[in-house]
Rosetta silent file (secondary structure, phi, psi, omega in degrees, C-alpha in Angstrom):
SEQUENCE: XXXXXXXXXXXXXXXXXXXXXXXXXXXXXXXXXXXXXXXXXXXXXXXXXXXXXXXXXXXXXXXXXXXXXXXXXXXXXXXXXXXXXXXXXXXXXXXXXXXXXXXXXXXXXXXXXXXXXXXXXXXXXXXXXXXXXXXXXXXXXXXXXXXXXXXXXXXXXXXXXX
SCORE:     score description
SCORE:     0.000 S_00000001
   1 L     0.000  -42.109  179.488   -6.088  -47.984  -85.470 S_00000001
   2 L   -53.975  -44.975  175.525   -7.493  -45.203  -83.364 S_00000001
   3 H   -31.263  -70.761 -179.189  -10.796  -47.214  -83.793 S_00000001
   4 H   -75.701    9.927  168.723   -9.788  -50.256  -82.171 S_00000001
   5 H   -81.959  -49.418  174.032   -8.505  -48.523  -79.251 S_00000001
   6 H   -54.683  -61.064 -167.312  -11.592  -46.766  -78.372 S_00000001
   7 H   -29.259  -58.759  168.893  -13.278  -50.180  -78.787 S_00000001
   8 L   -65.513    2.372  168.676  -11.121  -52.068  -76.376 S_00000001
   9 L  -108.470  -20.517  157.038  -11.242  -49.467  -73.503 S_00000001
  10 H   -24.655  -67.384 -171.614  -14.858  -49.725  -74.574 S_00000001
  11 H   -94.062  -32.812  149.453  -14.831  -53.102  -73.480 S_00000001
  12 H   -23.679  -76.740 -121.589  -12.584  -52.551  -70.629 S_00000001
  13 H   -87.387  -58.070 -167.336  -14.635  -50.004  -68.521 S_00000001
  14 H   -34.026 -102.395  160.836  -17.936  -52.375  -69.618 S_00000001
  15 H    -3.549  -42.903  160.440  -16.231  -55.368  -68.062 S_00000001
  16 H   -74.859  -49.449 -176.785  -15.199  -53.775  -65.113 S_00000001
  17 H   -56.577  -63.736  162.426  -18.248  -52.264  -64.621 S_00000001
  18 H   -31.431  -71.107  179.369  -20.095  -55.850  -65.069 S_00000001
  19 H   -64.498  -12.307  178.162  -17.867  -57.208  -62.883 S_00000001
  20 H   -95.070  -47.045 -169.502  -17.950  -54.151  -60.000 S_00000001
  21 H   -86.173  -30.471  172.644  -22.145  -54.813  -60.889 S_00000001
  22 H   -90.567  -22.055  145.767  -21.841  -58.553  -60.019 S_00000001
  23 H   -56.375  -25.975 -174.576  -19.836  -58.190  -56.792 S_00000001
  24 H   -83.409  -27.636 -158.258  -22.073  -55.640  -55.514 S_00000001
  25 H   -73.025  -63.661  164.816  -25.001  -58.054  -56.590 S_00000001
  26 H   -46.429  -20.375 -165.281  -23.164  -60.736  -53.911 S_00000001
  27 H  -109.034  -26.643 -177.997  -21.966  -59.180  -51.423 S_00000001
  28 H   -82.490  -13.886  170.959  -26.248  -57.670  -51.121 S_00000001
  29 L  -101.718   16.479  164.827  -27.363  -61.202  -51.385 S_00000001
  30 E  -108.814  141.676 -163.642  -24.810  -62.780  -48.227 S_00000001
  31 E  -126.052  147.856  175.647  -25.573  -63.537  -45.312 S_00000001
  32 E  -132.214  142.665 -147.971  -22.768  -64.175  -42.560 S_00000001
  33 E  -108.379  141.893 -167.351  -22.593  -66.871  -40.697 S_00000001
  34 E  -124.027  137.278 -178.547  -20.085  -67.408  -37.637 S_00000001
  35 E  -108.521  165.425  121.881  -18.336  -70.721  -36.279 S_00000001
  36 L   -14.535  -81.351  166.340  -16.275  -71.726  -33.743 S_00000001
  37 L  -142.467  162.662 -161.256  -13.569  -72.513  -36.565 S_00000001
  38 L   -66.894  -13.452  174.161  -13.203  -72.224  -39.892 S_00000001
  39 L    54.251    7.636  174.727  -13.230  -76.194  -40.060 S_00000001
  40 L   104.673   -6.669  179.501  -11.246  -76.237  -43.510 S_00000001
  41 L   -84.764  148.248 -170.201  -13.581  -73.998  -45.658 S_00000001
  42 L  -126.247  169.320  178.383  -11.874  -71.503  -48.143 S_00000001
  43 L   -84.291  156.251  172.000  -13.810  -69.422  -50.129 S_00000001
  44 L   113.687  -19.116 -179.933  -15.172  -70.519  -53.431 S_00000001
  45 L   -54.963  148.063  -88.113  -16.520  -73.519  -51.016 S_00000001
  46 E  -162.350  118.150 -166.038  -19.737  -74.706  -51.979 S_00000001
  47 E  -128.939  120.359 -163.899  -23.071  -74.224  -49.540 S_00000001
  48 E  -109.706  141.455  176.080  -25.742  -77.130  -49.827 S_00000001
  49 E  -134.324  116.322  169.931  -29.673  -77.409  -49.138 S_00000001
  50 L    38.036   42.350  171.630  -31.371  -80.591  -49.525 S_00000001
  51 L    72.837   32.365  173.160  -28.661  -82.128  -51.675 S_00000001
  52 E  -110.159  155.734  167.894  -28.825  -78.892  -54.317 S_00000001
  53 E   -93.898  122.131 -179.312  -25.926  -76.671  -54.444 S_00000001
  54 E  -117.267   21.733 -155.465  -27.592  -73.204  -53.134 S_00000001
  55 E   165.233  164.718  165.610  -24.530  -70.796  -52.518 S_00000001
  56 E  -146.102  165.723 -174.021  -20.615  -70.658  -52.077 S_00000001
  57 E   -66.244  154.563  139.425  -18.456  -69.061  -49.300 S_00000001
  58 E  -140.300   29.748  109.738  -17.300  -65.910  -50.317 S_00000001
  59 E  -163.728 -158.511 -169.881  -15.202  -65.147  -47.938 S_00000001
  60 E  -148.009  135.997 -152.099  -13.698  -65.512  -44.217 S_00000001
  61 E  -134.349  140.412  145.919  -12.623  -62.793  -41.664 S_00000001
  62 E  -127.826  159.395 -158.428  -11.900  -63.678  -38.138 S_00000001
  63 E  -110.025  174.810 -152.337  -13.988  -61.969  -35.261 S_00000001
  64 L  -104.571   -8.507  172.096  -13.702  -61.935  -31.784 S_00000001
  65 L  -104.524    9.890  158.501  -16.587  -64.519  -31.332 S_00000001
  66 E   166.569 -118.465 -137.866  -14.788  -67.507  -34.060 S_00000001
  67 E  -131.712  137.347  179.369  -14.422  -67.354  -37.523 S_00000001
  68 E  -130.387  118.108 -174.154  -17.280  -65.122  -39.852 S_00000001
  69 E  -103.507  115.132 -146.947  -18.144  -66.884  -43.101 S_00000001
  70 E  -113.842  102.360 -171.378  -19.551  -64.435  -45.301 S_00000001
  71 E  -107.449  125.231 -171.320  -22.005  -66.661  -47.617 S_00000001
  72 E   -87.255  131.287  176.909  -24.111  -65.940  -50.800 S_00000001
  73 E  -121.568  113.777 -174.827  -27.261  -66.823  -51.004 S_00000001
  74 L   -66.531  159.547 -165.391  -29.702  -65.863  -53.925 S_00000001
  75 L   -64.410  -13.169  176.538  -32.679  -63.815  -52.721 S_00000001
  76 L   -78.112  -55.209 -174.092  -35.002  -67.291  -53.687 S_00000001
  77 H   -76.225  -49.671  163.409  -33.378  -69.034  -51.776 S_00000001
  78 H   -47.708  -17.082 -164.608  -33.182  -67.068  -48.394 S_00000001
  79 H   -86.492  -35.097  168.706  -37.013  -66.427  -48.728 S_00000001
  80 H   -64.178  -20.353 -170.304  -37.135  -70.481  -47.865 S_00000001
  81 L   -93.638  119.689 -170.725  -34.392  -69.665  -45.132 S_00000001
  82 E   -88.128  171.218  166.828  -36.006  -68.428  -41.421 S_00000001
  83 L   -61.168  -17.741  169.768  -33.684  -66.704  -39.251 S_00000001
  84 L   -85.370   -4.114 -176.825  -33.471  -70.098  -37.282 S_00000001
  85 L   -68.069  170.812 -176.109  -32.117  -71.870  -39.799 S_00000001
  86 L   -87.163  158.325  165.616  -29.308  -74.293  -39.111 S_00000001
  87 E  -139.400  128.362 -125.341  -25.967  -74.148  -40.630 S_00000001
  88 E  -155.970  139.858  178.408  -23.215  -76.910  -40.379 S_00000001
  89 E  -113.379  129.951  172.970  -19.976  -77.391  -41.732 S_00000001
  90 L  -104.041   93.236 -157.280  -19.673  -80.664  -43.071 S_00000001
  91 L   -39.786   -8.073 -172.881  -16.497  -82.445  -43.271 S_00000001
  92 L    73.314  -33.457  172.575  -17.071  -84.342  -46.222 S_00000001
  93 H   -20.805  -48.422 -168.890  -14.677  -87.639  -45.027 S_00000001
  94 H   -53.207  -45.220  179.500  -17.284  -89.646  -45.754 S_00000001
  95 H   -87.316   -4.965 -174.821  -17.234  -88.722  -49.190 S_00000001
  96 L    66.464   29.680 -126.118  -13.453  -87.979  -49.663 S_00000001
  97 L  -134.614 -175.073  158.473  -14.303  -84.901  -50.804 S_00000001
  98 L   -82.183  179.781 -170.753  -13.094  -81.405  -49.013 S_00000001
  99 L   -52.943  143.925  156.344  -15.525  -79.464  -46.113 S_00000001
 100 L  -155.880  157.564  172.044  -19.054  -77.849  -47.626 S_00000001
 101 E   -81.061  129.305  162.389  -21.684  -75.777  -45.830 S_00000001
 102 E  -128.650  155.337 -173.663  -25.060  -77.530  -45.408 S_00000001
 103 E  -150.203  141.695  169.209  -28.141  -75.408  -44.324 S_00000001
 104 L  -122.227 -178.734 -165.292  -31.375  -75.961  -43.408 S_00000001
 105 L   -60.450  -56.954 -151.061  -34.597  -73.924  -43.456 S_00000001
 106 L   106.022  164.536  174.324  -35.503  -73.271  -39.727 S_00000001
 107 L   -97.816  145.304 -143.863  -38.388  -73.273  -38.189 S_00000001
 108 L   -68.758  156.775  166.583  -41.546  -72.243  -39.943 S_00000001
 109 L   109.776  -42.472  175.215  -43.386  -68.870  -38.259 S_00000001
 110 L   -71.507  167.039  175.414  -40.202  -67.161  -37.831 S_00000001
 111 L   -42.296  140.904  179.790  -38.658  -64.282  -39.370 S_00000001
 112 E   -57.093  178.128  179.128  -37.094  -64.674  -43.181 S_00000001
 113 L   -93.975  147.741  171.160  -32.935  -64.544  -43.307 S_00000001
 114 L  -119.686  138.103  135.724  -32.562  -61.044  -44.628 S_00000001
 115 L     2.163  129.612 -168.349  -29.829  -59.942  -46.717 S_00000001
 116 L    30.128   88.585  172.681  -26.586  -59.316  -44.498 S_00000001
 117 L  -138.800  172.847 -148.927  -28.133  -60.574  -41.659 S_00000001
 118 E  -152.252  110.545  152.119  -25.262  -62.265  -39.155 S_00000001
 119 E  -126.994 -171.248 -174.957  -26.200  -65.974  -37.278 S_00000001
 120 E  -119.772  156.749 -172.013  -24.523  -68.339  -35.821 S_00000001
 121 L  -100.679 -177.185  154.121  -23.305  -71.829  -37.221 S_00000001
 122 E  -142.515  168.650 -156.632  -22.002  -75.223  -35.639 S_00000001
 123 L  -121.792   -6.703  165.703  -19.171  -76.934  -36.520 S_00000001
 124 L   -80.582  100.724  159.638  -20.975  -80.541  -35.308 S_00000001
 125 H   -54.860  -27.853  155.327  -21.549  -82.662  -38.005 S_00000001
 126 H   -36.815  -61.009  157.569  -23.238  -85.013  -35.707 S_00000001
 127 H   -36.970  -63.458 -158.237  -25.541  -82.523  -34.592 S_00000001
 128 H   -63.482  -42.682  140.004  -26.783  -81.913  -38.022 S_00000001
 129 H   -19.930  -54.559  149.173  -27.022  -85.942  -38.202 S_00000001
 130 H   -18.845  -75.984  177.084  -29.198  -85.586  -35.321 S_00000001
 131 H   -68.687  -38.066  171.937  -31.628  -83.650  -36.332 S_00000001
 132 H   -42.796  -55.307 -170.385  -31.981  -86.005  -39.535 S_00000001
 133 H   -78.372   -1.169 -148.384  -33.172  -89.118  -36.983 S_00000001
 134 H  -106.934  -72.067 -141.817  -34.869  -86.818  -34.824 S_00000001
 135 H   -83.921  -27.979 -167.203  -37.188  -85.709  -38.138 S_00000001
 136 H   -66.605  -78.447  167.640  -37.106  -89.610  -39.199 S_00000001
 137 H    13.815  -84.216  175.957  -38.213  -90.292  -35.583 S_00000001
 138 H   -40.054  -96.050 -149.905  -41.007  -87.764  -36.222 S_00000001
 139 H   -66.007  -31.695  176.295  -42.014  -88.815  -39.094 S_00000001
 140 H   -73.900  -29.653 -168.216  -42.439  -92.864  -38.421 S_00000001
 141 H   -81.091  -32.486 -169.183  -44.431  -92.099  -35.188 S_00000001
 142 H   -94.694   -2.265  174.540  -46.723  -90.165  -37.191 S_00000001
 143 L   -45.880  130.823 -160.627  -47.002  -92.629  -40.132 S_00000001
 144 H   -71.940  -77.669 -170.343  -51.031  -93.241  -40.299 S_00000001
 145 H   -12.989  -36.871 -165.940  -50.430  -97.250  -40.265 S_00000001
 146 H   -92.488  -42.862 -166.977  -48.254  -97.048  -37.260 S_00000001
 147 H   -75.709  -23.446  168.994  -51.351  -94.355  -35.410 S_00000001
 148 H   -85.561  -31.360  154.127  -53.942  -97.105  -36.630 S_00000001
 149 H   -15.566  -65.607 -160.585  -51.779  -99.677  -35.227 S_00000001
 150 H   -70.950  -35.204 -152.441  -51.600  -98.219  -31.895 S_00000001
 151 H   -73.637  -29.799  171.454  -55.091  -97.425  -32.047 S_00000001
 152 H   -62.478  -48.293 -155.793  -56.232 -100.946  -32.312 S_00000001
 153 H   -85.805  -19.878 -175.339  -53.703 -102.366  -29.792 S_00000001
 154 H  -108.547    4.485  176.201  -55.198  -99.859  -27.520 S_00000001
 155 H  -100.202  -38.864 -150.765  -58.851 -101.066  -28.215 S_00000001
 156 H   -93.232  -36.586  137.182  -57.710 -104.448  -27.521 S_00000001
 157 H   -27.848  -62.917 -161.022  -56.513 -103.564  -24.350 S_00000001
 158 H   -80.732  -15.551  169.214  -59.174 -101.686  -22.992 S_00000001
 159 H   -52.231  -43.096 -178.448  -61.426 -105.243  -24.097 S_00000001
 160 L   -77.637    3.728 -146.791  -59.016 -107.856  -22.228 S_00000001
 161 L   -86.158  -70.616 -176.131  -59.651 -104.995  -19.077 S_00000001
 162 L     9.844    0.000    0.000  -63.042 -106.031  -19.589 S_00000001
């Protein structure tokens, strides 16, 4: 009987310890991010990159400049994340679904997101929208077909000048 007692504090302190080793592991791998308002995210909420799930909230304190959302990130994934990247609360409506954090990389040449490091969010879904047509934009102007297009249309011009 004595046996199974040792075992089971055995497996206590282990289990605590694991779990006390996996909090510490989370809280050195979050970065925290600050809104406006908390926009409906709780913790345990769910932080998205290029339609992968890459993080969850883990928790939410408020500060004298909004609401500070203190979000895990694995160390792989911040090394894709610049200190510019954006971060957006998404309401989800569209989808029926509750709020989730979406984040994007930033722009390339700047510093990596470090570990505890402290930026700022937006709470405009629209915004993040934005940036989507803005990159579309971007990318159809630069489409070779459309730049051979142009290129022709501008030879054909300078012909009728002629």
């Amino acid at each position: 009987m004595k046996k199974i007692w040792i075992v089971l504090l055995a497996l206590v302190v282990l289990g605590a310890a694991g779990f006390g080793g996996w909090q510490l592991y989370q809280r050195s791998n979050s970065v925290t991010v600050v809104f406006a308002d908390a926009g409906g995210v709780v913790p345990g909420t769910g932080v998205w990159m290029t339609g992968i799930q890459v993080g969850r909230v883990l928790g939410l304190e408020i500060a004298g400049d909004g609401v500070e959302m203190q979000v895990f990130l694995g160390k792989e994934v911040r090394r894709q994340l610049t200190e510019t990247a954006l971060f957006v609360i998404d309401p989800g409506t569209a989808q029926g679904d509750g709020p989730v954090l979406r984040v994007k990389a930033g722009v390339g040449g700047t510093a990596p997101l470090a570990a505890n490091a402290r930026v700022r969010g937006v709470n405009s879904y629209t915004l993040w929208q934005l940036d989507d047509y803005s990159q579309k934009v971007l990318e159809f102007i630069n489409e070779p077909q459309l730049q051979e297009g142009i290129k022709r249309l501008e030879q054909f011009g300078n012909e009728m000048k002629k």
